[in-house]
C-alpha positions in Angstrom: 60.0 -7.3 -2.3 60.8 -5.2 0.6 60.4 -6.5 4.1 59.5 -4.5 7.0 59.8 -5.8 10.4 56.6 -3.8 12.8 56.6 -3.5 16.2 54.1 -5.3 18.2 52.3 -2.0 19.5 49.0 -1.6 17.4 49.9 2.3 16.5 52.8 2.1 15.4 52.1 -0.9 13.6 49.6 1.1 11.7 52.3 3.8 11.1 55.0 1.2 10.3 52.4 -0.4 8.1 51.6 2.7 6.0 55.3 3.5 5.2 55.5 0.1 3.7 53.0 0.6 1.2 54.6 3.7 0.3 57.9 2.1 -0.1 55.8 -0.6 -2.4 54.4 2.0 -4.1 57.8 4.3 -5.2 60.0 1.2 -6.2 56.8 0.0 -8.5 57.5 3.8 -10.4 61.2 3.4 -10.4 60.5 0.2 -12.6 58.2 1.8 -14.8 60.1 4.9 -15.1 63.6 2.8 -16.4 60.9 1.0 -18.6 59.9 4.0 -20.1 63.2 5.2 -20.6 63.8 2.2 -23.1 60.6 2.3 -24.3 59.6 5.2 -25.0 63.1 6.3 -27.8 61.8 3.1 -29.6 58.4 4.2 -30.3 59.9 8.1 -31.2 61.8 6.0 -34.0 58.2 5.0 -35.9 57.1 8.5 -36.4 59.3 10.6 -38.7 60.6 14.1 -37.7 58.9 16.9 -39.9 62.2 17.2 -41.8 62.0 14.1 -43.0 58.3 14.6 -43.6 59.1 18.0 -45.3 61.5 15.6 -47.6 59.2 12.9 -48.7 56.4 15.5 -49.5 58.5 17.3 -51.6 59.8 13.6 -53.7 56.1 12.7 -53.9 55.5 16.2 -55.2 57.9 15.6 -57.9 56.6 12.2 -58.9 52.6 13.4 -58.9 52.6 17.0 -60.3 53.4 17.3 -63.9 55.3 19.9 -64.8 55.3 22.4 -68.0 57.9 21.4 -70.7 58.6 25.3 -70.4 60.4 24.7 -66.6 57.7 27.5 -65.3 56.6 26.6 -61.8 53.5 25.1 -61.4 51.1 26.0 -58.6 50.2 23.2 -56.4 46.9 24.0 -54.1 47.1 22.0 -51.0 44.1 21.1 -48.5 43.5 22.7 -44.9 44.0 19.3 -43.4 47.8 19.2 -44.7 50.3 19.7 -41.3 52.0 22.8 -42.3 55.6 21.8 -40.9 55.6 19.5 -43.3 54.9 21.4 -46.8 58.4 21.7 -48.6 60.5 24.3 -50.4 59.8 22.5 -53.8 62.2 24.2 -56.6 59.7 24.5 -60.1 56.2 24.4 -57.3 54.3 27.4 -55.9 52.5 25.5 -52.8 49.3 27.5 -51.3 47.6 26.4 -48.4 43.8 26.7 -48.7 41.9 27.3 -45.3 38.8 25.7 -44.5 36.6 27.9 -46.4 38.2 28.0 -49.9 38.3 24.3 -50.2 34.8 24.4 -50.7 34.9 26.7 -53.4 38.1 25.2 -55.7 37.4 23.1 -58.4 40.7 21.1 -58.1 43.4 20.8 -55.1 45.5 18.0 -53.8 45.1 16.6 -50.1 47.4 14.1 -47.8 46.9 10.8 -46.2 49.3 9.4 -44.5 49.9 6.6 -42.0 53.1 5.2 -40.3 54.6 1.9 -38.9 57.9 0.8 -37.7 60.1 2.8 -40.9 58.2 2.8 -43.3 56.0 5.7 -43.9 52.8 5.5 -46.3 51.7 8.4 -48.0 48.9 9.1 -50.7 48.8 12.3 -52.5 45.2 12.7 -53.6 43.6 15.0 -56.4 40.4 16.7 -56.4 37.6 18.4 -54.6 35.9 19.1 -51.8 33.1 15.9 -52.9 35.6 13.8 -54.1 39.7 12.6 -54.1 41.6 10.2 -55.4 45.1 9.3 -56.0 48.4 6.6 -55.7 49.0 5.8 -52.0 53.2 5.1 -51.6 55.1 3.9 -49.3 58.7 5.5 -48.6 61.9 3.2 -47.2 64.9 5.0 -46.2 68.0 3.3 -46.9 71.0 4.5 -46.2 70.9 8.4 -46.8 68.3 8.1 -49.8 64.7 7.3 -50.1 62.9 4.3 -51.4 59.4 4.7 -52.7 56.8 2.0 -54.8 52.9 2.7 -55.2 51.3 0.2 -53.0 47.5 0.4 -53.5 45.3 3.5 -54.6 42.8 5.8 -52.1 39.5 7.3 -52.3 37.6 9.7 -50.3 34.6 11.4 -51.0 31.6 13.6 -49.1 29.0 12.8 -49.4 25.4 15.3 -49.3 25.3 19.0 -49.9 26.2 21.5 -52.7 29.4 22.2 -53.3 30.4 25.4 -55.1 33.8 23.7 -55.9 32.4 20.8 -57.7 32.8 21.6 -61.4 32.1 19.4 -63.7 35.2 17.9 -65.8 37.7 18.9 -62.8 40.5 16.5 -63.5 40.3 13.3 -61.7 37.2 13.7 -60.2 35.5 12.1 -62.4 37.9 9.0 -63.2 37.9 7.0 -60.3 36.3 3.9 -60.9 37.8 1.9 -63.8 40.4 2.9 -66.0 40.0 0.1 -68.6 38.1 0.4 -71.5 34.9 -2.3 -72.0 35.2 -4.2 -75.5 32.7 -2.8 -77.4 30.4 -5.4 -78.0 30.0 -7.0 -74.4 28.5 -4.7 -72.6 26.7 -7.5 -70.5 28.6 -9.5 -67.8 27.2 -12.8 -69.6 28.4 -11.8 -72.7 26.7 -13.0 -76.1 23.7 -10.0 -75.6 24.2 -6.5 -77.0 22.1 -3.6 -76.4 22.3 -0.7 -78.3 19.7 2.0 -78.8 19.1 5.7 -79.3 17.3 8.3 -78.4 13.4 9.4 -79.8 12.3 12.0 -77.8 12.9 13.8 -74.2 10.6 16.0 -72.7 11.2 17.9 -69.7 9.6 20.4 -66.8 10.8 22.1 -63.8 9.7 22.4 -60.0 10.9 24.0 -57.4 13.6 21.6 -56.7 14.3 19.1 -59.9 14.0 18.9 -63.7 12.6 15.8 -64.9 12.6 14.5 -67.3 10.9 11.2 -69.9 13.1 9.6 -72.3 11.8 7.8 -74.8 14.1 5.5 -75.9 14.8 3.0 -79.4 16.6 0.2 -78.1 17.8 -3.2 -79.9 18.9 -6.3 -78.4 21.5 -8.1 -80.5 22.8 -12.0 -80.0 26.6 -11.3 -80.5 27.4 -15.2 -79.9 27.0 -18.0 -82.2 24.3 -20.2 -80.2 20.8 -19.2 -80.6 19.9 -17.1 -77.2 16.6 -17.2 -75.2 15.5 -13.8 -73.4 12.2 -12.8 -71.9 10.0 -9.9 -73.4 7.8 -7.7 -72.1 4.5 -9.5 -71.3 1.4 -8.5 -69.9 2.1 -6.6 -66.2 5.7 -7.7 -66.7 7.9 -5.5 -67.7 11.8 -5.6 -68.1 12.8 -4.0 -64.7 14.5 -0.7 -65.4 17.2 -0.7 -62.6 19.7 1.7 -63.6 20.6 5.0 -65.5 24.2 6.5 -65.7 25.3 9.7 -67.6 29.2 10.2 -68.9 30.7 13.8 -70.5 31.7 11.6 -73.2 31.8 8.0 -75.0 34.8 7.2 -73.5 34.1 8.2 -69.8 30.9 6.2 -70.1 32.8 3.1 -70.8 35.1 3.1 -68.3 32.6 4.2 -65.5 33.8 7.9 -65.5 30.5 9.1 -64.5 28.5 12.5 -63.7 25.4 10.5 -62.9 24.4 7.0 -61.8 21.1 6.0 -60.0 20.5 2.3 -59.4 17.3 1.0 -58.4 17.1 -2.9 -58.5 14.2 -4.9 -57.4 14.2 -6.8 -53.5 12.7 -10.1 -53.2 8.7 -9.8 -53.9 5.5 -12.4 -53.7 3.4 -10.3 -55.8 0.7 -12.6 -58.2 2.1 -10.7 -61.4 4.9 -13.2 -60.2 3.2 -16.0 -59.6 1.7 -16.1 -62.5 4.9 -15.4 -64.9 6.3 -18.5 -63.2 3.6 -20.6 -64.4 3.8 -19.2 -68.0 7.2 -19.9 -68.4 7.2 -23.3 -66.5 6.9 -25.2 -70.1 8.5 -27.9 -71.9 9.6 -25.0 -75.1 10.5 -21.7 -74.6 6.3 -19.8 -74.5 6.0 -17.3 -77.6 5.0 -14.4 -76.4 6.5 -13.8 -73.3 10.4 -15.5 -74.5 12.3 -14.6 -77.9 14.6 -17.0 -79.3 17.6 -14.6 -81.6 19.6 -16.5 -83.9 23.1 -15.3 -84.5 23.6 -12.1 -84.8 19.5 -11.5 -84.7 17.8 -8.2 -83.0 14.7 -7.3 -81.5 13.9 -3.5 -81.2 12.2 -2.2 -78.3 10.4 0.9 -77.5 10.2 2.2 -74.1 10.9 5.2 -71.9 12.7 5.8 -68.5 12.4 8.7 -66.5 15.7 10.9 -64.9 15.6 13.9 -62.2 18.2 16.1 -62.3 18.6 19.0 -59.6 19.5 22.4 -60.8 23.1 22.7 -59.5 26.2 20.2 -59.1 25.9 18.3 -55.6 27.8 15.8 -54.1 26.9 12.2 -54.8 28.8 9.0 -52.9 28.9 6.7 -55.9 30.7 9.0 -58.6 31.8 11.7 -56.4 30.3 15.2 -58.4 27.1 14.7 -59.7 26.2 17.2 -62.7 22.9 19.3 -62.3 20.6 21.1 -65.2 23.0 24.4 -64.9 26.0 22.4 -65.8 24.3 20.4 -68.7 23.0 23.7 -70.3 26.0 25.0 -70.4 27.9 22.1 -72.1 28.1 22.1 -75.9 28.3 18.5 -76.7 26.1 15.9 -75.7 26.3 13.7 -72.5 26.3 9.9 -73.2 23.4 8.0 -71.6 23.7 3.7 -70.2 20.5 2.2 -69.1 20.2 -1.3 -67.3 17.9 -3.9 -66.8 17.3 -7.0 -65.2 16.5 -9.7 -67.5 15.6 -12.5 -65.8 13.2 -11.8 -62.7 14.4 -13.6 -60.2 11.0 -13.5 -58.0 9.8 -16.1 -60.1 11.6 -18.3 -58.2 9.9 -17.9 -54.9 7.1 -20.1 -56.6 9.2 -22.8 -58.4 12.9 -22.7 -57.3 15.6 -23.0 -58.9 13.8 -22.2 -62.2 16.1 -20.3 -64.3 18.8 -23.2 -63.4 15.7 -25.9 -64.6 14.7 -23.8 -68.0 18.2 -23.4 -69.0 19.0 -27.2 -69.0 15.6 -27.8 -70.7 15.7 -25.7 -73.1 19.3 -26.3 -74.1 17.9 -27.5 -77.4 16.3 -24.8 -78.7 19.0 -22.2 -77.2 20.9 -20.6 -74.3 18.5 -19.1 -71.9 19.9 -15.7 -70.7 21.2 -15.8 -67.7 24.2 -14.9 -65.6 24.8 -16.3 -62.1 23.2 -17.8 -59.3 23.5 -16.1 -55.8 22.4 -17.6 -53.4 18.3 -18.6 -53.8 18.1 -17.1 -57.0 19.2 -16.7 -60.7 20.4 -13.7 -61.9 20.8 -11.4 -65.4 21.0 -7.9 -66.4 22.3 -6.2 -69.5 23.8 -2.3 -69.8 23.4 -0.4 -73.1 26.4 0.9 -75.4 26.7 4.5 -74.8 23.6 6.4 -76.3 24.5 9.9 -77.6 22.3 12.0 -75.1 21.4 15.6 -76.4 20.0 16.7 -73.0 22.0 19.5 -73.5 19.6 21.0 -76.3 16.1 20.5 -74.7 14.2 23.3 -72.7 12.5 22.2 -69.9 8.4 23.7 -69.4 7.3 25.2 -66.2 
């Protein structure tokens, strides 16, 4: 602290006084300034130099872009958003730099994320379009004079709203970004033990100025694929199985593992309506009620007819739940089928806003006679729903009236 002795006249005390604080004041900035000094060369370290960026681009390059088995170099398409000082001289890669207004139009390019702390540098290379990305994010050590990398998670982005003219359908990744293992084949239903299968009778379509849409009428079998007799609700009166979801796939494959071009969910909230009510009090019995319950024996089925409804807009768009989302132009143009999954909920929870804790109740009763269908219990309520196999969907083939 620096002392200053004033005089007694009131002036020059004020003078004296002034000084003082200016003293103060430079030797607090001295201190920070050395501070900086040691400060600031320790946080430089945590961002690499572009060099080093330049280097670790060109390594991921290697490790993400497949090459030809001919050696020929293989044009890599890079983003607007990528910092140009640190795109690399890669031997056997062309790299282009779209600007703002081609990346709208490409069907396929590759983007950079990238995040840093202490040494370590984390970097994701992402593939696809303009709606959607995805790709490995890594993370790079340097030790010694070489590089260290190891995937550490995988990254998603996606736009969402709009048309995009770059949004083609079948570009690469774009379309494989939620699960990349295959469902066993016969259960399709979280609770297992209920297959539902079905095909396709009839579609019928028309245009308007903004959608196709379209009725599908639809065969559809429920199947008990366990060994213990199974209890599940029918269609009764104003209850109806709830329809909640409808997804379309570019092929069998892509449908099972959630590969999608189209997927609309529409599940019920919590309701008091009588319709309610009153199925409450129907199944509220001491034996599963014919009529509105079914009891399949192993490897029993009960068919189904029914129809759901899908709207379709005329070009691709972007969609936030499977990135590209494929429009009537698109389907017409395909010559194969798309592959159709419907869902529905199969035990309607709003029952139990007039007896609680029903499902739970039925499905210790009932034990004797079979396993009521259900899945899980979240929080109030009991919960079930069952997806279909993939249904060959010939969409492709119909003409839709004006």
């Amino acid at each position: 602290m620096l002392e200053c002795r004033l005089p007694k006249l009131k002036v020059v005390t004020s003078i004296m006084a002034s000084h003082c604080r200016r003293h103060q004041l430079i030797a607090v900035l001295l201190i920070a300034a050395f501070a900086l000094l040691f400060v600031c060369p320790a946080m430089a370290q945590t961002k690499p130099s572009d060099s080093e960026m330049k280097e670790v681009v060109r390594l991921l390059l290697q490790r993400e872009v497949e090459r030809p088995a001919d050696g020929a170099d293989v044009t890599v398409l890079l983003g607007p958003n990528v910092k140009s000082s640190w795109i690399p001289d890669a031997p056997g890669f062309a790299i282009r730099q779209l600007n703002y207004d081609e990346q709208k139009r490409i069907p396929e390019y590759y983007d950079l994320i990238s995040s840093f702390k202490d040494s370590v540098i984390e970097l994701a290379l992402t593939k696809g379009n303009y709606c959607r990305k995805a790709g490995h994010r890594y993370e790079f050590r340097r030790d010694v004079k070489t590089w260290q990398s190891r995937v550490v998670g995988y990254v998603e982005s996606t736009a969402v709203g709009g048309r995009c003219d770059g949004c083609v359908a079948g570009s690469g990744a774009t379309y494989s970004l939620r699960s990349q293992i295959e469902e066993p084949s016969a259960q399709a239903s979280r609770a297992g033990n209920l297959r539902l299968t079905g095909s396709v009778r009839n579609i019928s379509c028309s245009r308007d100025a903004e959608y196709v849409r379209c009725d599908v009428a639809l065969n559809l079998k429920f199947t008990n694929v366990g060994s213990p007799p199974l209890i599940i609700l029918q269609p009764q009166g104003d209850y109806e199985f709830w329809h909640g979801g409808s997804s379309l796939a570019l092929s069998e494959r892509d449908s099972r593992t959630h590969s999608l071009v189209y997927d609309l969910n529409h599940w019920p909230s919590v309701y008091q309506s009588p319709e309610y009510q009153k199925l409450a009090s129907l199944l509220d019995q001491s034996a599963p009620p014919g009529g509105i319950t079914r009891v399949l024996p192993a490897n029993a089925s009960w068919n189904w007819e029914t129809s759901i409804p899908l709207v379709l807009q005329e070009g691709n768009s972007c969609n936030q739940h499977v990135g590209v989302e494929i429009g009537w132009e698109e389907i017409k143009r395909r010559p194969a089928p798309l592959w159709l999954r419907v869902s529905y909920e199969m035990w309607p929870f709003n029952v139990e806003n007039f007896k609680p804790n029903l499902g739970g109740v039925l499905r210790k009763r009932w034990q004797n006679q079979g396993m009521l269908y259900l899945e899980e219990k979240s929080g109030r309520y009991w919960h079930a729903m069952v997806t279909s196999e993939p249904i060959e969907f010939p969409l492709n083939q119909i003409d839709p009236a004006r």
